[in-house]
C-alpha positions in Angstrom: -30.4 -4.8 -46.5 -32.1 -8.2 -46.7 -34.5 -8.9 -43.7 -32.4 -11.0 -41.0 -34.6 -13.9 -40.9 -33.3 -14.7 -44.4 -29.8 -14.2 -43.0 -30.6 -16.4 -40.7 -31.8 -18.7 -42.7 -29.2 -18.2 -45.5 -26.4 -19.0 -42.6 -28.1 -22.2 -41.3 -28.4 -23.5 -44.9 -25.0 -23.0 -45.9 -23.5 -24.2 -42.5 -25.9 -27.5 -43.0 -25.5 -27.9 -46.8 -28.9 -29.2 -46.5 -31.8 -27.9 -47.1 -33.4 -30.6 -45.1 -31.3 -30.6 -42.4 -31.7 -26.5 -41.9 -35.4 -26.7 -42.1 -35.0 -29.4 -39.2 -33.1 -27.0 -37.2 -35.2 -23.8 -37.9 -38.5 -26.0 -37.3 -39.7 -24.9 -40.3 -41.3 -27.1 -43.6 -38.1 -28.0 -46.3 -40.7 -25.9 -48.8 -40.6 -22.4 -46.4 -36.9 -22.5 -46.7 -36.5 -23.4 -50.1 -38.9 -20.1 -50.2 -37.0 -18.0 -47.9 -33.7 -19.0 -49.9 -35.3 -17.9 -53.3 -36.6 -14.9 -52.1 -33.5 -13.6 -51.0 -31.2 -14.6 -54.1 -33.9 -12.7 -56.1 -33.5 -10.0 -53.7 -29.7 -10.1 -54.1 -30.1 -10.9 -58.6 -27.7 -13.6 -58.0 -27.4 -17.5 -57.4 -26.0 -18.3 -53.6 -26.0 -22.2 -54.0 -25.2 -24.7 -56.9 -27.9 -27.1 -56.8 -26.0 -30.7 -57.2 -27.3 -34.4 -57.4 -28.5 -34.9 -53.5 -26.7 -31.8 -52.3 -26.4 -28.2 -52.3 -22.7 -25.8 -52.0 -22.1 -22.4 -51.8 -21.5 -19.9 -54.7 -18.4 -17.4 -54.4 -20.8 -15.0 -53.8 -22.6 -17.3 -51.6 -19.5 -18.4 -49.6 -18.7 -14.8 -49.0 -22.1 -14.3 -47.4 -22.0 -16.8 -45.3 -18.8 -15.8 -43.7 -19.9 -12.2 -43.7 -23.7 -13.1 -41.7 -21.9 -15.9 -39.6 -19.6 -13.1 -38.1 -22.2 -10.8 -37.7 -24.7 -12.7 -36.3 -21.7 -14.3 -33.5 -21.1 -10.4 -33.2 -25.0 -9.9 -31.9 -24.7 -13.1 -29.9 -22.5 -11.8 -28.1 -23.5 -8.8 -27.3 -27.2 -10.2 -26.3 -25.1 -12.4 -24.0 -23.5 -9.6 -22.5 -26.6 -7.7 -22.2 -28.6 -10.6 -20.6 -25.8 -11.1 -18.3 -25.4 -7.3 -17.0 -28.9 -7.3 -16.6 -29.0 -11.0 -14.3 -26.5 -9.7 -12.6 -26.3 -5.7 -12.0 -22.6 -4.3 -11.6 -21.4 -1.2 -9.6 -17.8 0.1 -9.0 -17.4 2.3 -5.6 -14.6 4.2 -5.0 -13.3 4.7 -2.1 -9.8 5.8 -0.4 -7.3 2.3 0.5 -8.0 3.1 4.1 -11.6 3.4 4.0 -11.5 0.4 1.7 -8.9 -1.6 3.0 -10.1 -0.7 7.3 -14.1 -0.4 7.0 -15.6 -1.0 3.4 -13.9 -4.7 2.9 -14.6 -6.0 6.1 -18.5 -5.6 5.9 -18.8 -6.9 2.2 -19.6 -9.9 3.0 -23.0 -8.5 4.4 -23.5 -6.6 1.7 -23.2 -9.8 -0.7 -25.6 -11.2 1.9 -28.1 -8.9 1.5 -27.6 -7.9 -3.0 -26.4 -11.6 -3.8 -27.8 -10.2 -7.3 -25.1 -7.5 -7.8 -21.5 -7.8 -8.6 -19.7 -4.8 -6.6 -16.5 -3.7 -8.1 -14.6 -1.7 -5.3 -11.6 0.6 -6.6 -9.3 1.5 -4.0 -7.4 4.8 -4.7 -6.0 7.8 -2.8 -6.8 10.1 -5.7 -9.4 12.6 -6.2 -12.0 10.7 -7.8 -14.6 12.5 -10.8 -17.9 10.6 -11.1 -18.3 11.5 -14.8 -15.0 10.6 -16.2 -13.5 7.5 -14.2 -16.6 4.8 -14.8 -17.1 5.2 -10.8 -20.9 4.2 -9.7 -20.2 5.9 -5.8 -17.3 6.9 -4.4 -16.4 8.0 -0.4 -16.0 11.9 -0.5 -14.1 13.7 2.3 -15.2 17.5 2.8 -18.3 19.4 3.8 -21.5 17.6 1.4 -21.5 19.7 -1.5 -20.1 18.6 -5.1 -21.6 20.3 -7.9 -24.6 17.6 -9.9 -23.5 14.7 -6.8 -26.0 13.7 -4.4 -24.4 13.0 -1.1 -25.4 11.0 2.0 -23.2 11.7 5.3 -21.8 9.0 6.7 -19.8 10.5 9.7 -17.8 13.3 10.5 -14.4 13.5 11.3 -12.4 12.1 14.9 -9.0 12.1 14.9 -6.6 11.0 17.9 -3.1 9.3 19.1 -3.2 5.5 19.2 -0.7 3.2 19.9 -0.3 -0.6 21.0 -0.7 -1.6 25.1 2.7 -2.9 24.9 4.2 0.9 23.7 2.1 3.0 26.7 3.7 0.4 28.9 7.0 1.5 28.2 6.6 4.8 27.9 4.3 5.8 31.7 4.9 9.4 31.4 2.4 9.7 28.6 -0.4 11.7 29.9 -0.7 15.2 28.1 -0.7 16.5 24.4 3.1 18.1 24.7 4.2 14.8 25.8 3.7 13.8 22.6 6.6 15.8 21.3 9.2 13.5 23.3 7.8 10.4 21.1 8.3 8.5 18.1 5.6 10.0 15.8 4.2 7.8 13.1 3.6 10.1 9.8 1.6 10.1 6.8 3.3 11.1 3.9 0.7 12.1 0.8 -2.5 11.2 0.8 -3.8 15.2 -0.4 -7.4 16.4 0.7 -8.5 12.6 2.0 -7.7 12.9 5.4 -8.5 16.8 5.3 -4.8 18.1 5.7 -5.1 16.6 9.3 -1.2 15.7 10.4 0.6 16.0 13.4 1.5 19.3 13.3 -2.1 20.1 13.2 -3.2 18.0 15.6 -1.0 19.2 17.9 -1.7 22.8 17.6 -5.5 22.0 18.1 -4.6 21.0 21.6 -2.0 24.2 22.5 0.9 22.6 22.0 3.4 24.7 19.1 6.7 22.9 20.0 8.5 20.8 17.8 9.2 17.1 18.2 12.3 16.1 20.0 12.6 12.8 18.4 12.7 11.7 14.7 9.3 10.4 13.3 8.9 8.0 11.1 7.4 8.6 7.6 5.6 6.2 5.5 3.2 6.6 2.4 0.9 4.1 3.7 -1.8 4.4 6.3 -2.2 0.8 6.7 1.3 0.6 6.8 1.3 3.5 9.4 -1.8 1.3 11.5 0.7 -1.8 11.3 3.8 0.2 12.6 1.5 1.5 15.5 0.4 -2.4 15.9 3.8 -3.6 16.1 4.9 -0.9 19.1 7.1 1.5 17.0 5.3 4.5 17.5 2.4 6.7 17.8 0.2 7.3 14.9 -3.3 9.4 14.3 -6.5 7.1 14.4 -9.5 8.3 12.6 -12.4 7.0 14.0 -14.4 5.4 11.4 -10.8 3.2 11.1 -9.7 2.9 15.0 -12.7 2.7 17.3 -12.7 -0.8 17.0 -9.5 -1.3 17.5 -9.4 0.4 20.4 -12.6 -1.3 21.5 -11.0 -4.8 21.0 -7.9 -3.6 22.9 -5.2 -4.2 19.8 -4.8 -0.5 20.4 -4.9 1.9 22.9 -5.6 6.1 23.3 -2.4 7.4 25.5 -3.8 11.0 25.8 -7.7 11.4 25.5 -7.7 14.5 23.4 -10.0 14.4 20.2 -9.9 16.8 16.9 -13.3 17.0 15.5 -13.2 18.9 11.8 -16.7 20.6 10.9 -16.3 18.3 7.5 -17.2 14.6 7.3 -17.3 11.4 5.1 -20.0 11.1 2.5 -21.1 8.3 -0.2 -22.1 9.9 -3.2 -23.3 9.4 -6.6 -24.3 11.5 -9.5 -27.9 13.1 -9.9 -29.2 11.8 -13.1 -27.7 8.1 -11.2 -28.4 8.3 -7.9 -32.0 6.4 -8.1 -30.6 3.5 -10.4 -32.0 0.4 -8.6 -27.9 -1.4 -8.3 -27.0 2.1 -6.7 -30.4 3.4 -4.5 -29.4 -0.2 -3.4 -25.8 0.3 -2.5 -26.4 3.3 -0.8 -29.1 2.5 1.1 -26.9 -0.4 2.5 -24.1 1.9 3.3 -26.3 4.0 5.9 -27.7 1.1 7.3 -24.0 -0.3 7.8 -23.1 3.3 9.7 -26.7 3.2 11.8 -25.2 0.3 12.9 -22.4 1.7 14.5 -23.4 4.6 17.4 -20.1 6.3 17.7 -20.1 7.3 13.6 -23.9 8.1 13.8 
C-alpha cells in the first residue's frame, strides 16, 4: 500500500490536471509534487499520467486510481465528519415507558437542554421491557425493586397509586366517599402495559383497601394511559393516578382524589444504565440531572 500522502497527492493532481495548479493547492513547491508523483509510479512500475505539450491526463491505470482514492478518501471524509460531529455534540437515547415520557420526562426537557445545550438527547418512548445491551439504549426508566444484573441504578421514587377523576365527575356523583363506593362507578382501565406499572389494576387496588366485590357498572378499557388520563380529564370516569404522573394535576386542580386511600408498592422507579457506561461523561451527566429534577419535587423524594 502506497503511503496516503501520495494518494493524496496523486488525487489532487489528476482532479487538477495540473501539476501547477495541485502544488498551489497542496502548498507545496511544483518540484515536491513532481517528486511525490514519481515516486509513487515507481512504486506502482507503471506510468499514471501522459505528459502532453502544456498539460498532463490520466493513464487507464491512472484513471482507475483516481477514481478508486477519490472514493476512498470521500469515504474517510466522512467518517472524520461524523466523528468530529458526535464528539461536538455528544448523543444519548433514554428509554423510558410513553407515560413516564409523555407525563414527566417531556415536560422538563427543556431544562435539561438548558443545562447540556452540548448533548443531543434521543428519548425512545416504549411500553416494552427494555435490554441495555441489545436495543442501543444509553438509560432507560426501570420499574421494580433496584437490582438488574451488570446495571447501575439510581431510585427515583417509589410507587403511589390512587383514584382521580375531574371536579366536574365528584360533583355529580356526592356519594363518593369510601373505597367500595368505587364499585358503583365507571372505572377507567388499563389494558397491557405488562410489569411497568407493577401489575397494579383495579382489582388490586381495590383489594388493598378491603373491598373483594365486583364492579356493578361496565368499565371502560383502553390500551393507553394517556388516553386513560384524558378520559378521566374529560369526566367519563375514574382512573388510577400514579404519582410521579398525577400530583400535579391534582395540585393544579384539573383533577381531583374522590376517596383518599393510597397503595404504596415496596418497588419504585429507577434510571439506570450499564456498569462499564454508567460514568461516560454524556450519561454521569444525564443522570445526575434526573435526580436533581426528582430533589426538586418533595412528594417523589
Amino acid at each position: 500500500m502506497p503511503p496516503l500522502s501520495l494518494l493524496n497527492t496523486f488525487q489532487v493532481v489528476a482532479r487538477q490536471r495540473s501539476f501547477t495548479l495541485a502544488a498551489n493547492e497542496l502548498c507545496l513547491t511544483q518540484s515536491a509534487v513532481s517528486r511525490q508523483i514519481k515516486a509513487l509510479e515507481d512504486e506502482l512500475g507503471l506510468p499514471l499520467f501522459r505528459r502532453l505539450h502544456r498539460a498532463i491526463e490520466p493513464t487507464a491505470e491512472g484513471q482507475r486510481l483516481y477514481e478508486a482514492v477519490t472514493r476512498g478518501l470521500q469515504e474517510i471524509e466522512t467518517c472524520v465528519s461524523g466523528l468530529t460531529a458526535a464528539a461536538e455534540n455528544p448523543q444519548i437515547t433514554v428509554a423510558a415507558s410513553v407515560a413516564f415520557s409523555y407525563f414527566w420526562l417531556m415536560p422538563r426537557l427543556e431544562r435539561f437542554a438548558a443545562r447540556h445545550p452540548e448533548i443531543d438527547l434521543r428519548v425512545l418512548a416504549t411500553d416494552q421491557r427494555v435490554d441495555l445491551r441489545q436495543e442501543g439504549v444509553d438509560v432507560a426508566i426501570f420499574y421494580g425493586e433496584g437490582r438488574w444484573e451488570g446495571v447501575r441504578t439510581h431510585l427515583l421514587f417509589g410507587e403511589r397509586v390512587y383514584p382521580v377523576c375531574s371536579p366536574a365527575y365528584q360533583r355529580t356523583h356526592p356519594e363518593l366517599g369510601t373505597a367500595s363506593d368505587m364499585l358503583d362507578q365507571t372505572l377507567l382501565h388499563l389494558d397491557g402495559g405488562g410489569n411497568i406499572w407493577g401489575g397494579v389494576d383495579w382489582r388490586v387496588w381495590l383489594l388493598a383497601q378491603g373491598v373483594s366485590g365486583q364492579p356493578v357498572r361496565r368499565g371502560v378499557r383502553l390500551n393507553s394511559y394517556p388516553m386513560i388520563l384524558q378520559a378521566a380529564l374529560a369526566g367519563r370516569g375514574i382512573a388510577l393516578g400514579w404519582s410521579y404522573i398525577t400530583d400535579e394535576m391534582l395540585a393544579d386542580g384539573r383533577l381531583v382524589c374522590p376517596v383518599d386511600r393510597t397503595l404504596e408498592t415496596k418497588d419504585g422507579y429507577y434510571a439506570g444504565a450499564l456498569e462499564a457506561n454508567a460514568d461516560l461523561p454524556v450519561i454521569a451527566s444525564f443522570l445526575a440531572w434526573i435526580r436533581d429534577e426528582v430533589a426538586g419535587c418533595p412528594d417523589h423524594a
